[in-house]
C-alpha positions as CSV (number, residue, x, y, z in Angstrom):
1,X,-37.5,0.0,-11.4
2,X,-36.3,-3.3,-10.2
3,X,-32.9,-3.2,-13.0
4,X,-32.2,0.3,-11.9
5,X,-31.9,-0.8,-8.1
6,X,-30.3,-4.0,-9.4
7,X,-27.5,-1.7,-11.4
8,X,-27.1,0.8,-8.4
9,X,-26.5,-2.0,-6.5
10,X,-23.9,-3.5,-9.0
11,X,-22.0,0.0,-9.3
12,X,-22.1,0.6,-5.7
13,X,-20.0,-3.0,-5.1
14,X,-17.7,-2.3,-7.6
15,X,-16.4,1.1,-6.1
16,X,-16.8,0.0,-2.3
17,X,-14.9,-3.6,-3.5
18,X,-11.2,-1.9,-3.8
19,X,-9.5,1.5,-1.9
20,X,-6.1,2.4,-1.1
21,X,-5.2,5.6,0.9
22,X,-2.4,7.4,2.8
23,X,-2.2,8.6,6.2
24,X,0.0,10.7,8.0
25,X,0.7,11.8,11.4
26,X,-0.3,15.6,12.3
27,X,3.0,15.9,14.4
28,X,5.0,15.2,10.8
29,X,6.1,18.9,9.6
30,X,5.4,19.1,6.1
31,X,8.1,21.6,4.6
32,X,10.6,19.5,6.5
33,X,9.2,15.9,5.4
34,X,8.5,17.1,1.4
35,X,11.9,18.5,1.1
36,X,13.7,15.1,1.9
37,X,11.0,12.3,0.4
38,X,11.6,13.2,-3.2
39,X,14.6,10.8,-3.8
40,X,16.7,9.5,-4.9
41,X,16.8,5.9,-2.8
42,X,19.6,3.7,-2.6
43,X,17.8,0.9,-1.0
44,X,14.2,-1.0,0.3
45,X,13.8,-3.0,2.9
46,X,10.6,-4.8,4.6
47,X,10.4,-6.1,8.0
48,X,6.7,-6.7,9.4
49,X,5.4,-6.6,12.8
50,X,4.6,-8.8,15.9
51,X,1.1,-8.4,14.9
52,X,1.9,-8.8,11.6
53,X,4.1,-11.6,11.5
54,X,1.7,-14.0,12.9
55,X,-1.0,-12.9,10.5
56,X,1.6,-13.6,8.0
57,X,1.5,-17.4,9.0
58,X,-1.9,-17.8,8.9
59,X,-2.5,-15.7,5.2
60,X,0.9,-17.4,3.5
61,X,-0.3,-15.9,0.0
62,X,1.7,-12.6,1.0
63,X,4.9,-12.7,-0.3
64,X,6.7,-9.6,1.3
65,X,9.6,-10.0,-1.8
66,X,6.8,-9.5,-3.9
67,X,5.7,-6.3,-1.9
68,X,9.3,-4.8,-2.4
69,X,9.8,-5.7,-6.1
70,X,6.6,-3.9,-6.8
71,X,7.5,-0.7,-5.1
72,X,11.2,-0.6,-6.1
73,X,9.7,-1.1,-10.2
74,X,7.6,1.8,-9.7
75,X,10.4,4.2,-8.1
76,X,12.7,2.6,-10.6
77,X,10.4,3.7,-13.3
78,X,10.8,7.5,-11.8
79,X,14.2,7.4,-11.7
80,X,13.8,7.5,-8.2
81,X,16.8,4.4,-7.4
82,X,20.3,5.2,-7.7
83,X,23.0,3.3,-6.3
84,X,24.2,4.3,-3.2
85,X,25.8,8.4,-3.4
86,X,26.1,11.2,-0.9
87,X,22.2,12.3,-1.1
88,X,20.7,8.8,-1.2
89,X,17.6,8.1,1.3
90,X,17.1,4.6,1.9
91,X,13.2,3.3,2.3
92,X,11.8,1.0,4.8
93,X,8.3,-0.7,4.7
94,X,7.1,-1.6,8.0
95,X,4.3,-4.4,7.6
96,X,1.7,-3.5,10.1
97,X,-1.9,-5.5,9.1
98,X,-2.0,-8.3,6.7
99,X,-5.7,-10.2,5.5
100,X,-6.1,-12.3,2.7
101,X,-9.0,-14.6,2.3
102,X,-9.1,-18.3,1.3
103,X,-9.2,-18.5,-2.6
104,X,-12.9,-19.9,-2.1
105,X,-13.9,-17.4,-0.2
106,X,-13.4,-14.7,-2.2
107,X,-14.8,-16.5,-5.4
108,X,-17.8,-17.9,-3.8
109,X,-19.0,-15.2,-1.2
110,X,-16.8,-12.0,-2.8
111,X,-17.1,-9.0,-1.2
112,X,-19.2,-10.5,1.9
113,X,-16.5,-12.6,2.9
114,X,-14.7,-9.3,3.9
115,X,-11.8,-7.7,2.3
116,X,-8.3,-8.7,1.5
117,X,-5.6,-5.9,3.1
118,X,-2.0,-4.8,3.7
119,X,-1.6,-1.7,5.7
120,X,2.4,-0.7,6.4
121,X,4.6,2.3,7.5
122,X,6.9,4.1,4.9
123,X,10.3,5.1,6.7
124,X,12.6,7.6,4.9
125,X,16.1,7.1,6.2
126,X,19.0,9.8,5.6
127,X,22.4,8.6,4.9
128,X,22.9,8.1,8.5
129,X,19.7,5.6,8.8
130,X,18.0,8.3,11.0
131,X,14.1,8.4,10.2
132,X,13.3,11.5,8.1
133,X,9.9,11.0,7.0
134,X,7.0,8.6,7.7
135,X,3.6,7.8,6.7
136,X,1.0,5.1,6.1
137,X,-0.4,2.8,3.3
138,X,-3.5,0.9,3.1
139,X,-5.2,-1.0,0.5
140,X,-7.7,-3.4,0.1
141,X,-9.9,-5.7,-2.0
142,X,-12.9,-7.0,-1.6
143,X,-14.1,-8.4,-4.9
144,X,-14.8,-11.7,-6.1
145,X,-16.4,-13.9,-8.1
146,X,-14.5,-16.1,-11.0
147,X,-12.7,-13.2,-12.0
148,X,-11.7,-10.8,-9.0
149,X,-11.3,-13.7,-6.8
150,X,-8.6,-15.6,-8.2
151,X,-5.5,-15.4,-5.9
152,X,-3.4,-14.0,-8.4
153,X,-5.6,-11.3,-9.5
154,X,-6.1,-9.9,-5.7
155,X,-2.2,-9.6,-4.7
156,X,-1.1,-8.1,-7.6
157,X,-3.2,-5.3,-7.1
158,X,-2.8,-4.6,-3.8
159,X,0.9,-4.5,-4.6
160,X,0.5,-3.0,-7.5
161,X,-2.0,-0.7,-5.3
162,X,0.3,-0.6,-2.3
163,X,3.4,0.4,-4.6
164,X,1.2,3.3,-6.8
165,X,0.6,5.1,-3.2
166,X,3.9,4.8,-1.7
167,X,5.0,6.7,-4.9
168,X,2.5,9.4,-4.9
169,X,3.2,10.2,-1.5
170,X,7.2,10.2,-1.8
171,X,6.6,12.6,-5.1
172,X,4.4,15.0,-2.9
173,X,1.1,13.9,-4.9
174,X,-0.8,13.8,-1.5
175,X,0.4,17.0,0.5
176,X,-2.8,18.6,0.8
177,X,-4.9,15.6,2.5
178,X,-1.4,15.0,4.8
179,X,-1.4,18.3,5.9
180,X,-4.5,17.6,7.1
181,X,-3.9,14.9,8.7
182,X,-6.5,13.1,7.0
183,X,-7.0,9.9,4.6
184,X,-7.0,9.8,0.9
């Protein structure tokens, strides 16, 4: 009885230690917003916020470049980049949140010393850099131990993470949760 708890416990850390999701705002009409978010893009850029700009001094593992390479490989790897042409959107990532823990922290404590996080806005610009679309990412990680702790290990998921969702979303993977309104 006692392994059984001790395994339920072990799975139940597992799935609760990592998450990633998608929100978008009610007020975003989706036939519009669909038709326009499907590419191509001639461009990324990412700024962050107030907010996040000073958590960004105090978590200086998050490399923002890093954050854009990973998401223009993944829309470069479905054919979603072209040079600049007539149709081309351009995409801006809006850092909003940033957390990541001490490299000892998440080793020794894991999951209890809370959960690394980026959370940021996806801004579809037209030709004319009006906003088209928008939408949010979130993703964390809360795992540890020799493994899941290592510095190295956590950011490149959570851009690997971060990247993955921004390209569901743009494709249209998510439009039934958005028109809801609701997360992923």
């Amino acid at each position: 009885m006692r392994q059984r708890i001790l395994v339920c416990a072990l799975v139940l850390s597992v799935t609760w230690g990592c998450s990633s999701g998608v929100v978008r705002d009610d007020s975003v009409r989706m036939d519009e917003a669909m038709a326009v978010t499907h590419g191509p893009y001639s461009d990324i850029s990412i700024s962050l916020t107030a907010a996040a700009l000073e958590k960004a001094a105090q978590n200086l593992k998050f490399d923002s470049e890093q954050l854009v390479l990973h998401v223009r490989r993944a829309l470069d790897a479905h054919s979603l980049l072209e040079p600049e042409g007539e149709d081309a959107h351009s995409l801006a990532i809006e850092v909003t949140d940033i957390r990541i823990r001490s490299n000892f922290s998440a080793v020794m404590w894991g999951f209890m010393a809370g959960a690394d996080s980026i959370s940021g806005d996806i801004v579809t610009l037209n030709g004319a850099g009006e906003e088209v679309d928008r939408f949010r990412v979130s993703v964390s990680y809360a795992l540890g131990g020799i493994a899941g702790g290592q510095d190295s290990a956590r950011m490149g998921w959570m851009y690997e993470k971060f990247a993955e969702e921004t390209l569901k979303e743009l494709q249209g993977g998510n439009t039934r949760q958005a028109r809801s309104g609701r997360r992923r």
